[in-house]
Kinemage of the C-alpha trace (Angstrom):
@kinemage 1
@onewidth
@group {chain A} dominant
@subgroup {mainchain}
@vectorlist {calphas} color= white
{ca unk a 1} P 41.116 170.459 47.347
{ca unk a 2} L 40.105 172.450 50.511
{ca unk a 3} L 42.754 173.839 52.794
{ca unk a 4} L 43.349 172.239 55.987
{ca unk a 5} L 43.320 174.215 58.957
{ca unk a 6} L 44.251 172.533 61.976
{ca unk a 7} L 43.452 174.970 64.730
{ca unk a 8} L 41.484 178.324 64.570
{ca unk a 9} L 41.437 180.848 67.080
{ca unk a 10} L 37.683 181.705 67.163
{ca unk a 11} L 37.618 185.359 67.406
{ca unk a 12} L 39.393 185.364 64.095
{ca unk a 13} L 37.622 186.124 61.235
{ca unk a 14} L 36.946 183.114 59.156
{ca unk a 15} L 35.793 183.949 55.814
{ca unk a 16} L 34.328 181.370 52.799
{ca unk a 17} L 32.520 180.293 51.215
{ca unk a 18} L 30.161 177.982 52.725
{ca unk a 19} L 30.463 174.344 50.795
{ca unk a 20} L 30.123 170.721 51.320
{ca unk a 21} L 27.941 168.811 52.186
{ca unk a 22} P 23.400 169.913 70.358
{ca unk a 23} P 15.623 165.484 79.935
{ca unk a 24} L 13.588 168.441 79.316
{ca unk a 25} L 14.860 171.871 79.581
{ca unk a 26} L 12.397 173.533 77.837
{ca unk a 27} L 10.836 176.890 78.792
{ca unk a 28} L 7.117 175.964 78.677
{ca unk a 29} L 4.689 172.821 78.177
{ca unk a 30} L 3.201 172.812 74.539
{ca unk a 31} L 0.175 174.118 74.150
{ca unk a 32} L -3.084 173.027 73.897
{ca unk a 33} L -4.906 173.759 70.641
{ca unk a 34} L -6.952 177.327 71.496
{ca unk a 35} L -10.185 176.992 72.556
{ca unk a 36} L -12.949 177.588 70.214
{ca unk a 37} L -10.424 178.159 67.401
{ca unk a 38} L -11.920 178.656 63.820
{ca unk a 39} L -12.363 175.484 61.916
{ca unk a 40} L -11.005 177.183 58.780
{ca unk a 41} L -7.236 178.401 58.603
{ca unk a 42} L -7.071 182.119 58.749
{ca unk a 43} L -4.538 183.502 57.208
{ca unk a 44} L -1.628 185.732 59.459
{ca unk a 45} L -0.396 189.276 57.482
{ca unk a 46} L 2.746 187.893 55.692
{ca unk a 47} L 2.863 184.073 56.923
{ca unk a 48} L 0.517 180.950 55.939
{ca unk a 49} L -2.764 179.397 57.796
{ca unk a 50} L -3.133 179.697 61.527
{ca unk a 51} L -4.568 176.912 61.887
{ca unk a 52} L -6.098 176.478 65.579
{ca unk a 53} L -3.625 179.576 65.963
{ca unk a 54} L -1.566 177.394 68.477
{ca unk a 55} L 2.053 175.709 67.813
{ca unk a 56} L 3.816 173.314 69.699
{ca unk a 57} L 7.610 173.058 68.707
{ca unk a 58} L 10.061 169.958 69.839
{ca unk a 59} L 13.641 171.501 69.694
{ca unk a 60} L 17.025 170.221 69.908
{ca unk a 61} L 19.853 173.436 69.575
{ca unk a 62} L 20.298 175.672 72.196
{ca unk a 63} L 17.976 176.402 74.375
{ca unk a 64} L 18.392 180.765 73.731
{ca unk a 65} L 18.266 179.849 69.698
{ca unk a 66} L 14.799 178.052 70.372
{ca unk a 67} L 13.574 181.036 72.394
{ca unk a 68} L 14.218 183.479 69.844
{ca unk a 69} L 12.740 181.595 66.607
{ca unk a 70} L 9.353 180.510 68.585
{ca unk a 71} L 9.510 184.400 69.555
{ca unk a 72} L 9.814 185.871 66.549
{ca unk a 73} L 7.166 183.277 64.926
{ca unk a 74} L 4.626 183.736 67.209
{ca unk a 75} L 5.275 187.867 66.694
{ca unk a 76} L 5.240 187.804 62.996
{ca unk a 77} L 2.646 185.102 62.144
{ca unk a 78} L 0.381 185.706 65.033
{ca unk a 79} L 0.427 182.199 66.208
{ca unk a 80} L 0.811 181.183 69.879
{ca unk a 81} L 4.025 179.059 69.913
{ca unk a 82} L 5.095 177.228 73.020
{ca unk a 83} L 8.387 174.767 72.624
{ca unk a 84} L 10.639 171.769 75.030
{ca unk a 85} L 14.084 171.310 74.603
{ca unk a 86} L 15.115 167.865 73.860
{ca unk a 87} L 18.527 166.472 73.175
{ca unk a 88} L 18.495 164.312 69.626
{ca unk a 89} L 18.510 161.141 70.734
{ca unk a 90} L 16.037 161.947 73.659
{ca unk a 91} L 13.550 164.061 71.132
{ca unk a 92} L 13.383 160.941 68.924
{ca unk a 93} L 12.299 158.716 71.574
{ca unk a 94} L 10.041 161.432 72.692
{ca unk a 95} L 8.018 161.383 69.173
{ca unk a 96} L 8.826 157.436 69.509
{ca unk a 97} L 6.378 157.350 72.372
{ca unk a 98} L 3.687 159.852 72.213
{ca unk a 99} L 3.543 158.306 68.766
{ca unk a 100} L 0.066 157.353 69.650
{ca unk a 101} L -1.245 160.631 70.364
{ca unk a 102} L 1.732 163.334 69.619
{ca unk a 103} L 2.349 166.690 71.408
{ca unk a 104} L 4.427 168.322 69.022
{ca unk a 105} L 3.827 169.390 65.430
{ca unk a 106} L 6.942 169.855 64.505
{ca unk a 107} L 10.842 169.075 65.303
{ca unk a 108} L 13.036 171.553 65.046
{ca unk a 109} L 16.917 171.475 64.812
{ca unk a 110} L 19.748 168.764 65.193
{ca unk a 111} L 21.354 166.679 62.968
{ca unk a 112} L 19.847 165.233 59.811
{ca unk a 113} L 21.052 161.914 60.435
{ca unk a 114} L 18.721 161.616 63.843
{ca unk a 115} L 15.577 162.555 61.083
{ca unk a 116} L 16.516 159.549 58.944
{ca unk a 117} L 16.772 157.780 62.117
{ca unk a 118} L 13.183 158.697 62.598
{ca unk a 119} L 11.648 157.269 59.451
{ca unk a 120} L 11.344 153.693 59.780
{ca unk a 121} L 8.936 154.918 62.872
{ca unk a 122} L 6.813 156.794 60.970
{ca unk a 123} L 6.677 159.745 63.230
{ca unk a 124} L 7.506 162.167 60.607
{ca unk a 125} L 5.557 163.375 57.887
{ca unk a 126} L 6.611 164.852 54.391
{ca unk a 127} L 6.712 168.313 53.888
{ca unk a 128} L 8.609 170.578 51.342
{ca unk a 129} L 8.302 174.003 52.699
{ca unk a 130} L 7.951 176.952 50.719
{ca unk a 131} L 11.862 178.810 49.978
{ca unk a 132} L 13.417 175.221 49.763
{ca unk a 133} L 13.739 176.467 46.441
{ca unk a 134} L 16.660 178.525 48.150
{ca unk a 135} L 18.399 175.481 50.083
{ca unk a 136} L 21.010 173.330 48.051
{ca unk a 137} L 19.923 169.550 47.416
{ca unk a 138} L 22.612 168.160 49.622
{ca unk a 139} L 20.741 170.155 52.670
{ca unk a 140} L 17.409 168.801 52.231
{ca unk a 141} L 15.537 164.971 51.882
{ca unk a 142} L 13.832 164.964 48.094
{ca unk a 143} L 10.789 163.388 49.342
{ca unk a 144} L 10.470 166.205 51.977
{ca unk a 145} L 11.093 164.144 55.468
{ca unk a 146} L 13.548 166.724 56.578
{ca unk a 147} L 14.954 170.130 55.686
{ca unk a 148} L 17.870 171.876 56.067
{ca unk a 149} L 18.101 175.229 58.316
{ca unk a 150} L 21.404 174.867 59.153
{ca unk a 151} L 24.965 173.762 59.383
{ca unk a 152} L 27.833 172.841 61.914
{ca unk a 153} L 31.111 171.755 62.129
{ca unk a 154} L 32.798 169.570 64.594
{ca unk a 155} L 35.273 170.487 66.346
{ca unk a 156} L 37.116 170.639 69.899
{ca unk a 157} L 37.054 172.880 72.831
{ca unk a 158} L 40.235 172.950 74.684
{ca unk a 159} L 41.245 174.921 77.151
{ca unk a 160} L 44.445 177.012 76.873
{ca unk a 161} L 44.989 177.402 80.741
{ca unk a 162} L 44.550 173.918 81.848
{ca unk a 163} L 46.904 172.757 79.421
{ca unk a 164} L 49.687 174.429 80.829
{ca unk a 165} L 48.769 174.374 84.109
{ca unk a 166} L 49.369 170.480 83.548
{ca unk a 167} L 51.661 170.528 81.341
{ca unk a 168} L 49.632 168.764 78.865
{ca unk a 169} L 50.251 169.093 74.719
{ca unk a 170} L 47.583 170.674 72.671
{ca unk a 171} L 45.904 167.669 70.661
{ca unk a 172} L 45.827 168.413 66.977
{ca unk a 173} L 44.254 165.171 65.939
{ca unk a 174} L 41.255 162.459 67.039
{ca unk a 175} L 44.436 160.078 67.369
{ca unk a 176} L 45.714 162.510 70.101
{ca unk a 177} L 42.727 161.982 71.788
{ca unk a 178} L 43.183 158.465 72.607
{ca unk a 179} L 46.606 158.879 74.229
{ca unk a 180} L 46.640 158.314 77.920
{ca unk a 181} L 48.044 161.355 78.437
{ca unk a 182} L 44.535 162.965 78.361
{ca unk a 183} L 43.178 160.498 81.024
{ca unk a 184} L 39.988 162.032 83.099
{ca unk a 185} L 40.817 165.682 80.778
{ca unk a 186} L 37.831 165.119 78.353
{ca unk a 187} L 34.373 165.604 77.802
{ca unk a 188} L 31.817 164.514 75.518
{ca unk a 189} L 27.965 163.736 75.096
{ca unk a 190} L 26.663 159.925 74.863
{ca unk a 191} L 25.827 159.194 71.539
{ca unk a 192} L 22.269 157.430 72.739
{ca unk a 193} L 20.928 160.787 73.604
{ca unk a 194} L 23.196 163.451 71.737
{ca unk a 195} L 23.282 164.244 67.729
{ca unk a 196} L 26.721 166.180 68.676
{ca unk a 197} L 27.938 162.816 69.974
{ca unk a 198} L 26.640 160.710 67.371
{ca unk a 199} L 28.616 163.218 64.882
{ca unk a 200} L 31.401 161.993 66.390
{ca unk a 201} L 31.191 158.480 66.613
{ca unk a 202} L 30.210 158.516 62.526
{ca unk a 203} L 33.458 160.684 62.015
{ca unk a 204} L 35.805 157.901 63.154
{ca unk a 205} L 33.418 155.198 61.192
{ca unk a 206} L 33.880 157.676 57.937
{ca unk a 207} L 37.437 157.946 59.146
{ca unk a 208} L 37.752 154.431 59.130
{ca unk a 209} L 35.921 153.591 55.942
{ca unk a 210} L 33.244 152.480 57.909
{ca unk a 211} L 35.139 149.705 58.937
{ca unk a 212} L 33.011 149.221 62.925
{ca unk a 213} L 35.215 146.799 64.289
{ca unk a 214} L 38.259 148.969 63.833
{ca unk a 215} L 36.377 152.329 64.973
{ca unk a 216} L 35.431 150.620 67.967
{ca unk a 217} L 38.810 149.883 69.107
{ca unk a 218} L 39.318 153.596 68.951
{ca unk a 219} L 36.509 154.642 70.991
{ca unk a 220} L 37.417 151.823 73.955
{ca unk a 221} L 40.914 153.644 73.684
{ca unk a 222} L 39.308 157.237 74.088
{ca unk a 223} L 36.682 156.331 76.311
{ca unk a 224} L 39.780 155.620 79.194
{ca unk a 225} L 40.143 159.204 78.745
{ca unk a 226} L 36.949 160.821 78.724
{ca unk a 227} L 36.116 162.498 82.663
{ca unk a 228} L 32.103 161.859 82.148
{ca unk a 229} L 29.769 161.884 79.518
{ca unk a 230} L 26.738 164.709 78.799
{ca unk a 231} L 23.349 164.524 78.266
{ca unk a 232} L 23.904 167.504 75.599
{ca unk a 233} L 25.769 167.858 73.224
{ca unk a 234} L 26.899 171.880 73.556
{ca unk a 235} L 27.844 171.055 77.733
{ca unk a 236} L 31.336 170.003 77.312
{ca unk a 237} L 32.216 173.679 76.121
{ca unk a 238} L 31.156 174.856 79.324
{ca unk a 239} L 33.220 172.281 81.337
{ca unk a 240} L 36.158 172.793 79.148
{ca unk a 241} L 35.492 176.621 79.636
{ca unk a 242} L 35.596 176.186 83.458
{ca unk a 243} L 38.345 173.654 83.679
{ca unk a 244} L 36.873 170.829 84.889
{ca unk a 245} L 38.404 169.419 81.732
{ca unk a 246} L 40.807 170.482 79.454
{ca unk a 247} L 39.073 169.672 76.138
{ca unk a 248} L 35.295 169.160 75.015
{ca unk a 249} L 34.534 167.462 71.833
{ca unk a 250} L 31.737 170.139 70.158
{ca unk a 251} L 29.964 171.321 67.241
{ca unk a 252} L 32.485 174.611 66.924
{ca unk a 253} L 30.004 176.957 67.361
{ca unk a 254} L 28.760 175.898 70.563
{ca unk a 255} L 32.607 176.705 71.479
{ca unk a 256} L 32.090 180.039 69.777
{ca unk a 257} L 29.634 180.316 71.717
{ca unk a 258} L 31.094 179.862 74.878
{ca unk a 259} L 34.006 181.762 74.498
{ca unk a 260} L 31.761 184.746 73.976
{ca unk a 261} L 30.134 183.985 77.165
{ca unk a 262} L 33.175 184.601 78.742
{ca unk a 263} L 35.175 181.218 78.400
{ca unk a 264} L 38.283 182.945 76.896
{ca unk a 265} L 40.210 180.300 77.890
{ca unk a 266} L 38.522 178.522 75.249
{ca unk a 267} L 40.132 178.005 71.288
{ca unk a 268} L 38.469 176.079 68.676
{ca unk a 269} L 40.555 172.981 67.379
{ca unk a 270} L 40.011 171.141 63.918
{ca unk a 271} L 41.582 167.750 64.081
{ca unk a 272} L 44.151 167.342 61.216
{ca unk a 273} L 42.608 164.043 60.417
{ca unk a 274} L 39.271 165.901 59.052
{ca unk a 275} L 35.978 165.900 61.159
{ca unk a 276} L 32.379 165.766 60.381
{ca unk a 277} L 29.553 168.281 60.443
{ca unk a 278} L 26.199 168.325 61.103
{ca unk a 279} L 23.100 169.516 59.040
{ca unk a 280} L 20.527 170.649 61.561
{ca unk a 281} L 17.175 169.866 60.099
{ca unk a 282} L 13.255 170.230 60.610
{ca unk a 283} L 10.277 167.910 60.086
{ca unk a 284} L 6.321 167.452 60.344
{ca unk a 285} L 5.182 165.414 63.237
{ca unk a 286} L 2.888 162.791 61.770
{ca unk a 287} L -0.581 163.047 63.219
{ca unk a 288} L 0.378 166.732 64.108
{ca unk a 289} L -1.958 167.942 66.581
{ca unk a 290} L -2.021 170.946 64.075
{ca unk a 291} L -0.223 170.268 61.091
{ca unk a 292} L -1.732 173.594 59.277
{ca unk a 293} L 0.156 175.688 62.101
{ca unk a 294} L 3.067 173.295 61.701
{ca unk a 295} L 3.568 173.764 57.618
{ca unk a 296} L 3.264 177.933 58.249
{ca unk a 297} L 5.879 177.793 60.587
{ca unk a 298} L 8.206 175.598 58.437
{ca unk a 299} L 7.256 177.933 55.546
{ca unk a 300} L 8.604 180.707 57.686
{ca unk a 301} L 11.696 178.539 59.054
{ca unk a 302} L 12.759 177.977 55.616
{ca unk a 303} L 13.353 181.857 55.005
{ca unk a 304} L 16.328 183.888 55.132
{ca unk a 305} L 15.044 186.542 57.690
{ca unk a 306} L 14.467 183.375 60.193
{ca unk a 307} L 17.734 181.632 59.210
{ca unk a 308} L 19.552 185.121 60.610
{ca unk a 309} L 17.746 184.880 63.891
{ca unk a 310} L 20.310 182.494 65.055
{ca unk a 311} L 23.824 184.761 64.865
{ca unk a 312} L 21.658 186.867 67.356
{ca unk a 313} L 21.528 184.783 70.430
{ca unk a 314} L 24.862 183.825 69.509
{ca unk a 315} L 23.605 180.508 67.904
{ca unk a 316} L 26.735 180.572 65.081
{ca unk a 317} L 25.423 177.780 62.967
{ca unk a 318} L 25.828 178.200 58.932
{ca unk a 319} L 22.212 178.627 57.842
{ca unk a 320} L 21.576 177.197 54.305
{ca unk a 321} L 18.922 179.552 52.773
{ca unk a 322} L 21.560 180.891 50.022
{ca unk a 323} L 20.019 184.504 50.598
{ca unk a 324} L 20.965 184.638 54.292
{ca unk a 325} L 23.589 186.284 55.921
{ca unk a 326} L 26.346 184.655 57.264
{ca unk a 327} L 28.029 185.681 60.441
{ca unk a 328} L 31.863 186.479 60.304
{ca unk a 329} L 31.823 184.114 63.374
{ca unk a 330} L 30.425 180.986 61.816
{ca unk a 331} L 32.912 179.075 61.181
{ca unk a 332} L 32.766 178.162 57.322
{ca unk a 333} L 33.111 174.178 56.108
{ca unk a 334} L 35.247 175.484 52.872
{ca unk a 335} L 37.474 176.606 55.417
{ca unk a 336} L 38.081 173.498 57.147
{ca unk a 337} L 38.798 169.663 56.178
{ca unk a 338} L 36.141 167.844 56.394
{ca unk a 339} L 35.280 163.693 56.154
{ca unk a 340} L 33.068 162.169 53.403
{ca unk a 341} L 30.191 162.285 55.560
{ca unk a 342} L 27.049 160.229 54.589
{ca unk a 343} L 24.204 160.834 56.288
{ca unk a 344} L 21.661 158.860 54.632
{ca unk a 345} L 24.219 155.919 56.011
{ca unk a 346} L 25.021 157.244 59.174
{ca unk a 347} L 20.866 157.750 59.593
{ca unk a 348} L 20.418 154.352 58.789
{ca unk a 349} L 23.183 152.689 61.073
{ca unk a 350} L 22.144 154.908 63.976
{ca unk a 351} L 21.080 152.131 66.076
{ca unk a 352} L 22.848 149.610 65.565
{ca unk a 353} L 25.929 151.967 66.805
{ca unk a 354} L 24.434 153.424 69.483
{ca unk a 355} L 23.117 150.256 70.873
{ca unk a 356} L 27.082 148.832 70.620
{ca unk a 357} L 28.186 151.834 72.080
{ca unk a 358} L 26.246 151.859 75.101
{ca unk a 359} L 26.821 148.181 75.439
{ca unk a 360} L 30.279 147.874 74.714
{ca unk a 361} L 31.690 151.940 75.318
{ca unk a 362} L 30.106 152.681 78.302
{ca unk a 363} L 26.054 152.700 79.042
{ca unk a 364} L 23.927 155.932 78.524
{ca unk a 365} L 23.723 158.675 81.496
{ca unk a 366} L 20.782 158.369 83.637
């Protein structure tokens, strides 16, 4: 059995093994395919086919983490790669509605559940990349809908300072979290547009042996407390890290992240309970606008050498390419008590939940 760990200072060093099974921000339009681009793929030194030599990427982590990869494509496969930053929830309905006629080839990063989501759309395409050899079954869809790059635990933010400038406890547990003594102190995303959020809503239905009814009951109790609710998913560490709040409900390493930022307020808190995690994943667009392009760069995605490019923008996610190195920051699952967490079920229940949430919890942020 794995041993619990209830809170973590983050600048410790957290070592194991890692085990079990975050509107538009984005920094640039896609691109349009180049102009009088070969007709045949032409091969880059040391990556796949061009293609029209032009990539469009849909992203969901950080904004910085984005950057970097489409950076570091576009420099190593020769490739022109522009990107948009979507929340989860908002990149789905995005592919949702340019279904027609897409603008992406790919979609990069969130949680897995938001891919399984996707399929009864049929806006995804199979692919199996090349090195998902190297990526454990549990992180990956057999049939190729969506792979693995990384994974996340969640976790809470909580401010140190505000605590005891109000005298409040420190929560230890999702139950604490529903006691009226944290009124107007937290902050979360809306499930309807946030994978972080939606990790947290399936953690009390896991929690709760997926019993709805009772799960719902909790989050009408924690809802009384919560100050506001995000678009993203990573913005509550922020407000918890400038005190507009005294805890944000996080994937841990956006917390991580913040802290490092300068939020050193800011400690990492595992409720005692268990909580979930997330496997960020990647998929084709179906209908591509070039789906050559699209398979190189998820060739390349799949590697070690890209997996690492995270830990560099301070993007502390667990990447699941066995060969890549870990950072001492990430905070490891092993380490950590974690739920049962389906996400082939939590995938397929995704709207059903987030439609009662928003009509019974409170409605999604305009």
């Amino acid at each position: 059995m794995r041993p619990e760990v209830g809170m973590l200072r983050v600048g410790a060093l957290l070592i194991c093994a890692l085990a079990v099974f975050t509107a538009c921000g984005g920094a640039a339009a896609p691109a349009a395919p180049a102009a009088g681009a070969p007709a045949a793929p032409v091969a880059a030194s040391g990556c796949g086919p061009k293609g029209s030599g032009s990539l469009s990427i849909l992203g969901t982590p950080q904004e910085e983490y984005i950057q970097a990869v489409a950076k570091a494509f576009e420099a190593e496969c020769g490739i022109k790669t522009t990107y948009v930053r979507l929340s989860s929830g908002e990149a789905l309905a995005k592919l949702k509605a340019d279904k027609a006629n897409p603008q992406f080839s790919v979609w990069w990063g969130g949680p897995a559940d938001g891919y399984i989501a996707a399929k009864g759309d049929a806006v995804l395409e199979n692919y199996v990349p090349k090195n998902a050899e190297k990526i454990p079954a549990q992180y990956k869809d057999p049939s190729g809908l969506w792979t693995g790059i990384y994974v996340g635990a969640l976790g809470l933010a909580v401010n140190t300072k505000i605590l005891r400038e109000k005298n409040l406890p420190e929560p230890s547990s999702w139950a604490d979290l529903a006691k009226p003594v944290y009124k107007g102190q937290i902050s979360i995303a809306h499930p309807a547009s946030s994978g972080t959020s939606y990790t947290f809503v399936s953690t009390q239905l896991f929690l709760a042996n997926r019993d709805v009814d009772k799960t719902f009951a909790y989050l009408k109790q924690f809802h009384q407390n919560v100050l506001q609710y995000q678009k993203t998913g990573a913005a509550p560490a922020r407000q918890a890290g400038q005190g507009e709040v005294a805890i944000g409900v996080v994937f841990s390493h956006d917390t991580v992240a913040a802290i490092e930022a300068g939020f050193s307020d800011l400690k990492v808190v595992f409720p005692s309970e268990g909580t979930g995690y997330e496997i960020g994943g990647m998929a084709l667009v179906a209908k591509a606008p070039d789906p050559v392009a699209g398979k190189t760069f998820m060739d390349w995605a799949a590697s070690a050498k890209a997996q690492e490019i995270g830990q560099t923008v301070k993007a502390y996610q667990i990447p699941t390419n066995a060969d890549a190195k870990v950072s001492d920051k990430s905070v490891k699952l092993a380490s950590i008590k974690t739920v049962s967490y389906d996400f082939q079920w939590a995938g397929d229940q995704k709207k059903a939940i987030v439609d009662r949430f928003s009509n019974e919890v409170a409605p999604q942020p305009r």
